[in-house]
GUVEXTI-934995 format. One record per residue: x, y, z of N, C-alpha, C in turn. Coordinates in steps of 0.02 Angstrom, whole numbers, padded with zeros to 5 digits, always signed. Each point is the difference from the previous one (the first is absolute). Layout:
N
XYZXYZXYZ...
//
This chain:
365
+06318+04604+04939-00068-00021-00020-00051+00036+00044-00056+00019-00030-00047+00055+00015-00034-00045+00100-00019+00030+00022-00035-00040+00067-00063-00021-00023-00020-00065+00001-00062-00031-00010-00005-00023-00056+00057-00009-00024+00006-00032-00068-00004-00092+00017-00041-00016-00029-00030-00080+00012-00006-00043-00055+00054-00065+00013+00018-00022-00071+00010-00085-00003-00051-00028-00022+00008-00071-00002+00047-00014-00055+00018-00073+00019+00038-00027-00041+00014-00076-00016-00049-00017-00045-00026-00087-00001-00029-00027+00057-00065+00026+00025-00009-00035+00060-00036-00036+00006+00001-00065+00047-00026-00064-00027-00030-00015+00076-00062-00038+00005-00027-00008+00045-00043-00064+00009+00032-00094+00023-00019-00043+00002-00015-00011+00055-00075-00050-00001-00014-00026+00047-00022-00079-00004+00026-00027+00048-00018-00093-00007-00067-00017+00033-00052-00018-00024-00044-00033+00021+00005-00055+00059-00063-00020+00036+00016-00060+00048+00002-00052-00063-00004+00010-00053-00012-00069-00036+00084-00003-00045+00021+00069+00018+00080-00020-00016+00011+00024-00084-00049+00050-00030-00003+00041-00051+00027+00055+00006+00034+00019-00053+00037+00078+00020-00048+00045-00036-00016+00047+00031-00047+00054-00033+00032+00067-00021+00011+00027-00039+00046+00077-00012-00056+00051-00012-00019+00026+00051-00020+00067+00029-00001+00046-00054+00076+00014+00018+00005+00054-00055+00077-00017-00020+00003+00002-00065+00054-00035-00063+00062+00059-00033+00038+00016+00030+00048+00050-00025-00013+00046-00007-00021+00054+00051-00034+00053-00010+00051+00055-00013+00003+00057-00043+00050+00061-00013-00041+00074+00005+00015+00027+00051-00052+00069-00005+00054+00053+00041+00004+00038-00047+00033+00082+00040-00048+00034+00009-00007+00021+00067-00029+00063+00030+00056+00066+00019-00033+00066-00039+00063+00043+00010-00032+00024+00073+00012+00051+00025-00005+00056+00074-00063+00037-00032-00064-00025+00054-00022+00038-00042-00084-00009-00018+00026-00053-00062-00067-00034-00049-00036-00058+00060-00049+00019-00026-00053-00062+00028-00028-00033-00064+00005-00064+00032+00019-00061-00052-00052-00044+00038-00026-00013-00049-00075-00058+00036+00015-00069-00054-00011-00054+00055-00005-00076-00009-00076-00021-00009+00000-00023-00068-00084-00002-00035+00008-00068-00010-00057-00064+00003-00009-00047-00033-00074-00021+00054-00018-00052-00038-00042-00064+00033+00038-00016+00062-00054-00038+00042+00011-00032+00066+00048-00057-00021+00062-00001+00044+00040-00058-00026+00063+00006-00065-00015+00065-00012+00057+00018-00039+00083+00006+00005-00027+00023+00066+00095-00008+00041+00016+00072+00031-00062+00051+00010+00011+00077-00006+00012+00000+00093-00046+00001+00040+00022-00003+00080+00026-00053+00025+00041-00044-00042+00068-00040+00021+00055+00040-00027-00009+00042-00054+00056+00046-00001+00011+00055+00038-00051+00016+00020-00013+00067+00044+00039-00014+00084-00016-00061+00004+00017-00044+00093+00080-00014-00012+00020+00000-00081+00082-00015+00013+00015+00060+00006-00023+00058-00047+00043+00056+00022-00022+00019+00075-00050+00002+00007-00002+00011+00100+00048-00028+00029+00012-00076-00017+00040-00047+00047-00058-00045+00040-00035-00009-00025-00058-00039+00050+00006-00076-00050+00020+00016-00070+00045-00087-00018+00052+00019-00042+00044-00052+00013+00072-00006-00033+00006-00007-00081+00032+00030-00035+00013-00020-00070+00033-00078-00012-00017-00041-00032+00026-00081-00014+00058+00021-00030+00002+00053-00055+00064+00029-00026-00007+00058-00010+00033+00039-00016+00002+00046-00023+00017+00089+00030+00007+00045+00004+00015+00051+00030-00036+00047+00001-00022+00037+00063-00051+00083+00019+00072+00035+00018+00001+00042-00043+00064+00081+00014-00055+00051+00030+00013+00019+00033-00029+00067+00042+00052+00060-00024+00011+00047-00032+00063+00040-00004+00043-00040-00005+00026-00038-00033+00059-00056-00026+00008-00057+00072-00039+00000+00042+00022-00037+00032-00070-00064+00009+00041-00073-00004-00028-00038+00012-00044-00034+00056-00079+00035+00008-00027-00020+00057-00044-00062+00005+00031-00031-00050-00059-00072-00004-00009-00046+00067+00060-00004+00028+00020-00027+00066-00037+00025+00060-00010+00043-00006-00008+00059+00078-00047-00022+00021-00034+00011+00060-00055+00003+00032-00054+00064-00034-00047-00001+00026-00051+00046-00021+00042+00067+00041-00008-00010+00064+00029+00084+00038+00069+00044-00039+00016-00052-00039+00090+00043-00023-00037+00022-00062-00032-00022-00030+00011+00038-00076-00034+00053-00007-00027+00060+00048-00009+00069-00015-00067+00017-00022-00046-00032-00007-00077-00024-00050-00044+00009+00052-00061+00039-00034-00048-00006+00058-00054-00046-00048-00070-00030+00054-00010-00029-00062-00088-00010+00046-00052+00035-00060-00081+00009+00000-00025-00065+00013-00022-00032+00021-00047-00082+00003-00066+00039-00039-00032-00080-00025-00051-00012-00012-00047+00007+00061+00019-00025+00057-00051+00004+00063+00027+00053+00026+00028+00056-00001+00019+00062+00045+00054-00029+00056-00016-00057+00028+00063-00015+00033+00009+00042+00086-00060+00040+00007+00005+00033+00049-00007-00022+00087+00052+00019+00036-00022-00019+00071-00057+00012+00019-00042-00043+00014-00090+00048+00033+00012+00035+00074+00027-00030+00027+00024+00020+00044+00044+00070+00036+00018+00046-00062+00035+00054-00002-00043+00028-00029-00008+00075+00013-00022+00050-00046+00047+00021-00061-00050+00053-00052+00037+00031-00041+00070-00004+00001+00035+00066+00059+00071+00002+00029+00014-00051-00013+00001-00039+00068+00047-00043-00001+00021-00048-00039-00044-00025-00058-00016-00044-00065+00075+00029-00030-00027+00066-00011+00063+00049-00061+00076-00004+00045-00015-00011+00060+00060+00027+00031+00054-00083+00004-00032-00050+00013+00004-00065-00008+00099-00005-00036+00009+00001-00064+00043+00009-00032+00053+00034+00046-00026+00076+00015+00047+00042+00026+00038-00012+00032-00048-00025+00045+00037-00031+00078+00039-00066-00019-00013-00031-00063+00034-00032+00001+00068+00002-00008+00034+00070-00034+00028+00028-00027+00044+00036+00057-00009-00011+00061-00010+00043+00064+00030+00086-00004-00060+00025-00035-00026+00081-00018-00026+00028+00075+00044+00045-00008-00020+00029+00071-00086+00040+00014-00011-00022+00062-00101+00035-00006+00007+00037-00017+00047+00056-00033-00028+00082-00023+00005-00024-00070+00046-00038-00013+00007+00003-00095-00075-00046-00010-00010-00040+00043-00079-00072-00029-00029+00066-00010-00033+00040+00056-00040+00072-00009-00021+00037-00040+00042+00005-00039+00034+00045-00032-00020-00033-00086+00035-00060+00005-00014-00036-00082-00080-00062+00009-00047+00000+00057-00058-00021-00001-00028+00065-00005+00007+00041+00010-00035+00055-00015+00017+00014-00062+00040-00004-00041+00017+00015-00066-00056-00059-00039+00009-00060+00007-00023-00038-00018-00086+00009-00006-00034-00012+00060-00079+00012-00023+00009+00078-00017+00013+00054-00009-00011+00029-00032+00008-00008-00089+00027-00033+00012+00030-00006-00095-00048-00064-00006-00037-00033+00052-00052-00069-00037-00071+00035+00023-00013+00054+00010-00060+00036+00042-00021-00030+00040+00040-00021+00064-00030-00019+00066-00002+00022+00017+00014+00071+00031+00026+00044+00064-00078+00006+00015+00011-00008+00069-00040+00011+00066-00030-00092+00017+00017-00040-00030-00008-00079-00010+00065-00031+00044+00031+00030+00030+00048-00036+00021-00024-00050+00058-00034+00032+00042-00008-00045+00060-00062-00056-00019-00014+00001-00065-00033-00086-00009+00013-00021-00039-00020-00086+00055+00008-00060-00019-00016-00015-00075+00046-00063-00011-00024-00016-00079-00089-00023-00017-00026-00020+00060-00066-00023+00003-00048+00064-00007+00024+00050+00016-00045+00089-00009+00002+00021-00044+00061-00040-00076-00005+00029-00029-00043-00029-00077-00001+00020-00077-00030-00018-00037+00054-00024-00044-00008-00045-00034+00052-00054-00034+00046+00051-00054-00030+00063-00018+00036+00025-00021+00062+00048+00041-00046+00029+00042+00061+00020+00030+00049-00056+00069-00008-00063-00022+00042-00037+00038+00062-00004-00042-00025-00012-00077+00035-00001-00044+00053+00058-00005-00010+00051+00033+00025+00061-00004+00043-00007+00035-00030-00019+00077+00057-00008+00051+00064-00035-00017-00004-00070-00059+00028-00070-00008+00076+00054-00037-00038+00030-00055+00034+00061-00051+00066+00057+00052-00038+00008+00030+00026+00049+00039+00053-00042+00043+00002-00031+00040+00042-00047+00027+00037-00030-00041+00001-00017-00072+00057-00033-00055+00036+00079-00012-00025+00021-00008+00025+00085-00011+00056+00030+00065-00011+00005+00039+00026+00018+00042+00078-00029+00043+00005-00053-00022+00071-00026+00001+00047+00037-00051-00029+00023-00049+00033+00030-00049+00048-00042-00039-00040-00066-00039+00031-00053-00005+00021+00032-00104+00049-00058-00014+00038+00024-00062-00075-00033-00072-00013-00043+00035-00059-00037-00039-00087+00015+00037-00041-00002-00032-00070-00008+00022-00031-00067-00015-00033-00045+00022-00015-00057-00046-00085-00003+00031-00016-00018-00048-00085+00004+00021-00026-00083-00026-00036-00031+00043-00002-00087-00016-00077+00034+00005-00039+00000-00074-00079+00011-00020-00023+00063+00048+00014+00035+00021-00004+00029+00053-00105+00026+00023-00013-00006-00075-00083+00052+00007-00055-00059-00021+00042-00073-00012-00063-00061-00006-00046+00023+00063-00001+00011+00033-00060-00018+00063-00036+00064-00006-00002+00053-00027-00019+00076-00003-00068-00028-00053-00044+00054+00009-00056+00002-00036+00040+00039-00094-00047-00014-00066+00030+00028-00043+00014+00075+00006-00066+00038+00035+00026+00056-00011+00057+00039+00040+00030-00009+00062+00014+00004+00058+00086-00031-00042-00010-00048-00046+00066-00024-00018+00027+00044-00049-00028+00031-00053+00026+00057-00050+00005+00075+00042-00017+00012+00070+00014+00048+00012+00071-00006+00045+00027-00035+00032+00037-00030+00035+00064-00035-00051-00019-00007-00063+00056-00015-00038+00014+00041-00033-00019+00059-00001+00014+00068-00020+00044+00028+00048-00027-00002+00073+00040+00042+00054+00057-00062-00004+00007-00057-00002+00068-00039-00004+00045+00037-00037-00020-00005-00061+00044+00032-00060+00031+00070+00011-00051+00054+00014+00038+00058+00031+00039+00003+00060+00003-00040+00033+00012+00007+00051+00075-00024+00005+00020-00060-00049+00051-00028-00055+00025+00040-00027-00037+00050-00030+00077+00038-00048+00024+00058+00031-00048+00002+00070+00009+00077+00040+00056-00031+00046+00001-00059+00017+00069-00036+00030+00050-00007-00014-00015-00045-00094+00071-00001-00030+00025-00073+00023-00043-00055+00025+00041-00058+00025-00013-00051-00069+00022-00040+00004+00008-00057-00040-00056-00042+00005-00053-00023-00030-00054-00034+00010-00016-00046-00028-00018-00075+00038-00016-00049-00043-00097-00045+00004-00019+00009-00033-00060-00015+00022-00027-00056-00041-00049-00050+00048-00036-00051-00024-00063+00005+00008-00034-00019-00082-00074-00010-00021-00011-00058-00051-00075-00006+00012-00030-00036-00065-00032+00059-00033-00018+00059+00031-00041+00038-00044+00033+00034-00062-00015+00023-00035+00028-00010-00076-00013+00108+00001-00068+00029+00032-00003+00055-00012+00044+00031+00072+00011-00044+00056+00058+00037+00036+00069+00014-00010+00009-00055-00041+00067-00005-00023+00032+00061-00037-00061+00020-00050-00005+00032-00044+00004+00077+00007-00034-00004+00065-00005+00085+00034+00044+00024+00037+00041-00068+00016+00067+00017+00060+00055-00006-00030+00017-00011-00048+00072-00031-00030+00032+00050-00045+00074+00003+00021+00047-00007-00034+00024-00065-00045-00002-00029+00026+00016-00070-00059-00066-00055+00047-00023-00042-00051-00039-00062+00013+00076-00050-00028-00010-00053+00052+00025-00051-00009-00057-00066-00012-00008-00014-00066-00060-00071+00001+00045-00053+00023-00035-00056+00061+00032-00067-00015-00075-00058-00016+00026-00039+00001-00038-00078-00021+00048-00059+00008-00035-00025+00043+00055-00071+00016+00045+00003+00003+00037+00056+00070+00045+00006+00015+00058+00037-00041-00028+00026-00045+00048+00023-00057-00026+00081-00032+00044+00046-00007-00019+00064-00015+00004+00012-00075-00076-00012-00026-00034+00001-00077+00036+00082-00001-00006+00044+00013+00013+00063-00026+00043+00067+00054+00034+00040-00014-00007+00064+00041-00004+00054-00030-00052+00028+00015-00003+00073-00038-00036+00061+00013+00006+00066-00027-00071+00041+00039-00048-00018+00003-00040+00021+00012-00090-00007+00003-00023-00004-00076+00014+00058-00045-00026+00011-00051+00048-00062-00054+00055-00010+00011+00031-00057-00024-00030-00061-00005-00002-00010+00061-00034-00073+00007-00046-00013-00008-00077+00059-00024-00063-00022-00016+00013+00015-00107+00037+00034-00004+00009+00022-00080+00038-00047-00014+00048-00025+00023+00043-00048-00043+00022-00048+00071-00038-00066-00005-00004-00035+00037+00071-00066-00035+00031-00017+00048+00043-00028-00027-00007-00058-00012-00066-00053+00000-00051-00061-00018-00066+00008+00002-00024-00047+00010-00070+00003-00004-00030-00020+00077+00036-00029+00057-00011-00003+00063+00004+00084+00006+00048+00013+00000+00001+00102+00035-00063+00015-00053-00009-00017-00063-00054+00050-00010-00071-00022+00035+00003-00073-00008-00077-00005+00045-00001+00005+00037+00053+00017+00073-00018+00004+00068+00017+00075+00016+00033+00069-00064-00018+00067+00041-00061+00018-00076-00057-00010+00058-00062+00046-00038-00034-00067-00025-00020+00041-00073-00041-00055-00031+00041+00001-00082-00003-00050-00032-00001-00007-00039-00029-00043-00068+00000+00026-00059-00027-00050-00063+00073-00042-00020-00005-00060-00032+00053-00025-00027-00038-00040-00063+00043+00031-00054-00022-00026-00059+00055-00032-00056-00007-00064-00031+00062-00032-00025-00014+00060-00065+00059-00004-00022+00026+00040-00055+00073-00045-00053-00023+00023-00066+00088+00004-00037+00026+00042-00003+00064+00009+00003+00055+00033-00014+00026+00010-00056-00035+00052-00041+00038+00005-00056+00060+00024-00021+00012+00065+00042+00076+00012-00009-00007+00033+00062+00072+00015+00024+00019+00036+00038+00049+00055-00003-00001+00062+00047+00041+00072-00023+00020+00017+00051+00060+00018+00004+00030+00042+00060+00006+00052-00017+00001+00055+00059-00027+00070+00020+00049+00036+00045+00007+00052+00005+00040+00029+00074-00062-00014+00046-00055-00007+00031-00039-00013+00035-00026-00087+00013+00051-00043-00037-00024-00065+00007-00002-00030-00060-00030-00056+00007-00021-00051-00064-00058-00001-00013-00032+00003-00069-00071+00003-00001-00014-00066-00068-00058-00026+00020-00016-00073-00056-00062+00022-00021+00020+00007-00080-00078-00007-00059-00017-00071+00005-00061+00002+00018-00043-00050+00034-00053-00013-00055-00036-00073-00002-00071+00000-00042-00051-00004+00066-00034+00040+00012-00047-00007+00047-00072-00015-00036-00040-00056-00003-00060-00008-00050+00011+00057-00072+00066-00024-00028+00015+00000-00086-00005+00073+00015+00015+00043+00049+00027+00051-00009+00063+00026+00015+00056+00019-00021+00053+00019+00005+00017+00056+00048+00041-00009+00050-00013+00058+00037+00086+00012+00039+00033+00029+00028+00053+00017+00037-00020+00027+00081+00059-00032+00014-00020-00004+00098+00064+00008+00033-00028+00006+00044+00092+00012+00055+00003-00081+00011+00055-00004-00011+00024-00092+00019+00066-00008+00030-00027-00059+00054+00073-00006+00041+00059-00030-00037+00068+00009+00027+00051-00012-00053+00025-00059-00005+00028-00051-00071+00009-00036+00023-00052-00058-00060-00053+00050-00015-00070-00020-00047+00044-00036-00065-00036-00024-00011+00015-00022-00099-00041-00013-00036+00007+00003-00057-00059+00014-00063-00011-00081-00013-00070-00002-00044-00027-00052-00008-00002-00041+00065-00014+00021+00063-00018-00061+00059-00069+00038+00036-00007-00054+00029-00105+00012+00043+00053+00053+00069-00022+00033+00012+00013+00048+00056-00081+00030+00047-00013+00022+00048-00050+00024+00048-00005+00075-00003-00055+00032-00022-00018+00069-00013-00040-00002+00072+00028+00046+00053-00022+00035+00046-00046+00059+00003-00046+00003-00001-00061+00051+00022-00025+00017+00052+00015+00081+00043-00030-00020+00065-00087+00037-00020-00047-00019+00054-00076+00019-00024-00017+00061+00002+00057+00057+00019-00004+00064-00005-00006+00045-00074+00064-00075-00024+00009+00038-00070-00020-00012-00043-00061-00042-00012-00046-00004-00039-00066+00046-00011+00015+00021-00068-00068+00049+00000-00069-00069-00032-00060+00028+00011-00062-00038-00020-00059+00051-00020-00032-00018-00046-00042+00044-00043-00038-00062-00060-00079+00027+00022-00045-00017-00050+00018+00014-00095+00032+00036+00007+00032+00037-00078+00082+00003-00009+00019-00041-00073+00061+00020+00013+00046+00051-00013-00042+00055-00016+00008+00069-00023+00036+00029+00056-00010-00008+00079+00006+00027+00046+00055-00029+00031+00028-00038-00023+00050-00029+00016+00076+00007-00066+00065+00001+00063+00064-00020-00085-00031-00031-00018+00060-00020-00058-00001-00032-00046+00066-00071+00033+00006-00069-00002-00051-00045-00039-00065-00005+00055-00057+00009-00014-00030-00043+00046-00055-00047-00012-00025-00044+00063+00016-00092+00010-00080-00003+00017-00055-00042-00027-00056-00031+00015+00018-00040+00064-00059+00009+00056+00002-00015+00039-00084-00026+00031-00008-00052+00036-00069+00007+00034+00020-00003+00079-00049+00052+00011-00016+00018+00095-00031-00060+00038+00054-00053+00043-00029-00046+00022-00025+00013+00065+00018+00064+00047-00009+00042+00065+00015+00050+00014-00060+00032+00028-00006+00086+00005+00015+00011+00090+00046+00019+00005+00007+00026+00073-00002+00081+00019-00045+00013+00019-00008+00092+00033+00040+00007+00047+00054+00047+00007+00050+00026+00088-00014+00038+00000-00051+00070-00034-00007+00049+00022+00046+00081-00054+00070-00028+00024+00048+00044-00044+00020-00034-00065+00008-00082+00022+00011-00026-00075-00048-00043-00007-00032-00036-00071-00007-00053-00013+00045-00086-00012-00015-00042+00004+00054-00051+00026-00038-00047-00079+00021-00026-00073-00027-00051-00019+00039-00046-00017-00039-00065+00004+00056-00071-00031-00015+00013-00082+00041-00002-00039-00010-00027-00066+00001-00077-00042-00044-00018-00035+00039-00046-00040+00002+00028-00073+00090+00020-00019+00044+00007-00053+00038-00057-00043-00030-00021-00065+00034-00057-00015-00007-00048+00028+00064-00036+00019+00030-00045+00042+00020+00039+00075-00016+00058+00017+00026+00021+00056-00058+00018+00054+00014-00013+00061-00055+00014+00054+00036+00072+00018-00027+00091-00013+00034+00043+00027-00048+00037+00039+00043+00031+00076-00038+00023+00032+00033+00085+00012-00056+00057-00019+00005+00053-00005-00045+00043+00034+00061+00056+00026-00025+00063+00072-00026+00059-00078-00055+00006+00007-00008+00053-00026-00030+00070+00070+00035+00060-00055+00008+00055+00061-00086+00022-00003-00016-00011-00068-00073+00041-00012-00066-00041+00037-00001+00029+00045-00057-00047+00045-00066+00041-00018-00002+00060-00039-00074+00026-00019-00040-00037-00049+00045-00055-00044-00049-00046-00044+00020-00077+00014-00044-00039+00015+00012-00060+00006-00017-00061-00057+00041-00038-00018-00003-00037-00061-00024-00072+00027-00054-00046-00035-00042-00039+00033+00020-00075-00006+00022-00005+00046+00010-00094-00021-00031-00035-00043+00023-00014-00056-00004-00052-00075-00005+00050-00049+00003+00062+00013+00044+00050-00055+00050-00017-00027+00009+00029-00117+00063-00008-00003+00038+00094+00025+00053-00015-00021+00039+00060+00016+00058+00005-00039+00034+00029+00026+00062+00039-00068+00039+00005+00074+00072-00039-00007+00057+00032+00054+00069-00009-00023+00031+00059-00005+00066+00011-00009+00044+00014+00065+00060+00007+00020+00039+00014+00027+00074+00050-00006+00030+00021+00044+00038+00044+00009+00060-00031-00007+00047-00005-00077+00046-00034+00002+00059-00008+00044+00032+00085+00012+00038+00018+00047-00012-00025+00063-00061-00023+00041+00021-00032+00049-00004-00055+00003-00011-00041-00056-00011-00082+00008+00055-00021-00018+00030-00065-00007+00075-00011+00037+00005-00074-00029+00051-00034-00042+00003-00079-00031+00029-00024+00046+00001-00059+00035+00051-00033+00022+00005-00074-00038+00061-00003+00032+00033-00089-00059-00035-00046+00048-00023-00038-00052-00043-00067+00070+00066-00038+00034
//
């Protein structure tokens, strides 16, 4: 088995209240990580994502279930045996040590002789751009590059896993997309195994090999990036990566495809075909997914496919590159990114809006 291959197996995680309630954390969890992929833990606060993250560290025990490291079972271990370096949310840093000695920390734990620490702390801020930063304190430095130091020091043990617990919450926004960029390269220029925890929905998105969604302790989905926002495997994963419309629909028939299942739908008495998850059946109410990208909007419905849907503009939002409006459609409240920000359409306008069948998506209620 490959090195850094990381592999749950039903893992279960209870806790008893003082009032003598059992609470389950997180509920049979199953996730393969190959050598390699970085794999991010996505949900709401309370989902069960950095109680999964602290069992594979070893900072809490599995109630049941099994962590294989390379086929071997480290659910038991202490944090120091299982090979993992691992990013904090707070950097985690001695104030008290400079740069060096922060990175070197591990080494010595490792007892690396002073020419090899030398040798691979110098490797280290060079590959996080510290060099000439060594001799200060964590207090000299700026939250990003403490963060660097935190990076560099999980790095430098040369551990089989990386694990990052939120690592860039405390970073300003912009300071966080540049820094989760250098994560990522810095990840595949290594080659280690990576597991990372967020609520953010566009980090997840920019760093991943696979997203893992959970919710109440339980993993709603795993899949790429582009998977999991195109074909969401409910309607929790679709409303919590991005945005989405949800609109009841019938099912008039359904067709299988080498590319999937697709359901002729009545969408307001128009007949239409869609990608649909499998599993669908004809004649039942099912959920037509729309994200607000893929809606086109136009004063005329000339300018738009064909079918398209009366609508009135209940809010006009300006961003500059896009326009942002709420609609009311029918029975449906829809909210649509239009790209054309050179004309703006006026709140209590009607309008004309169709959509992009290929990316909107049925699911079974």
């Amino acid at each position: 088995m490959p090195v850094g291959t990381l592999v749950l197996e039903d893992v279960t995680k209870s806790f008893i209240t003082p009032e003598k309630r059992t609470i389950t954390a997180v509920d049979k969890a199953n996730l393969r990580i190959e050598q390699g992929q970085f794999v991010t833990l996505l949900g709401p606060s309370g989902c069960g994502k950095t109680t999964t993250l602290r069992m594979i560290a070893g900072f809490e025990f599995p109630t049941s279930g099994r962590i294989l490291l390379d086929g071997r079972d480290i659910a038991a271990m202490p944090p120091n045996k299982r090979e993992m370096g691992m990013v904090f949310q707070s950097y985690a840093l001695f104030p008290h040590l400079n740069v060096f000695d922060n990175i070197a920390y591990g080494l010595q734990l490792q007892n690396k002789s002073g020419a090899e620490i030398k040798r691979i702390v110098g490797e280290m801020t060079t590959l996080v751009n510290l060099s000439g930063l060594e001799r200060r304190r964590p207090a000299e430095l700026s939250g990003g590059q403490q963060q660097r130091v935190a990076l560099a020091r999980a790095i430098a043990i040369h551990p089989k896993v990386l694990l990052f617990d939120e690592p860039l919450s405390n970073l300003d926004a912009k300071l966080r997309v540049g820094l989760r960029t250098e994560i990522r390269r810095l990840q595949k220029q290594l080659g280690i195994s990576s597991v990372y925890v967020t609520h953010d929905q566009s980090e997840a998105m920019s760093l991943s090999d696979l997203i893992v969604v959970m919710n109440a302790g339980r993993i709603e989905q795993i899949g790429k990036p582009n998977e999991i926002y195109l074909r969401p495997a409910n309607k929790f994963v679709a409303d919590f990566i991005g945005r989405a419309n949800f609109i009841s629909v019938k099912v008039l028939s359904v067709k299988a495809g080498p590319n999937g299942a697709s359901a002729e739908i009545d969408l307001f008495g128009q007949r239409m075909l869609v990608p649909a998850q499998a599993g669908m059946q004809a004649n039942h109410t099912a959920t037509l997914v729309i994200r607000p990208e893929s809606i086109f909007i136009s004063p005329n419905a000339a300018d738009l496919p064909a079918p398209a849907f009366t609508a009135q503009v209940r809010s006009t939002t300006y961003y500059g590159v896009n326009v942002e409006y709420d609609l009311a459609a029918n029975n449906a409240e829809l909210n649509v990114v239009d790209n054309d920000s050179s004309r703006i359409l006026l709140e209590g306008s009607n309008v004309f809006w169709s959509f992009a069948a290929d990316r909107a998506y049925v699911l079974n209620e």
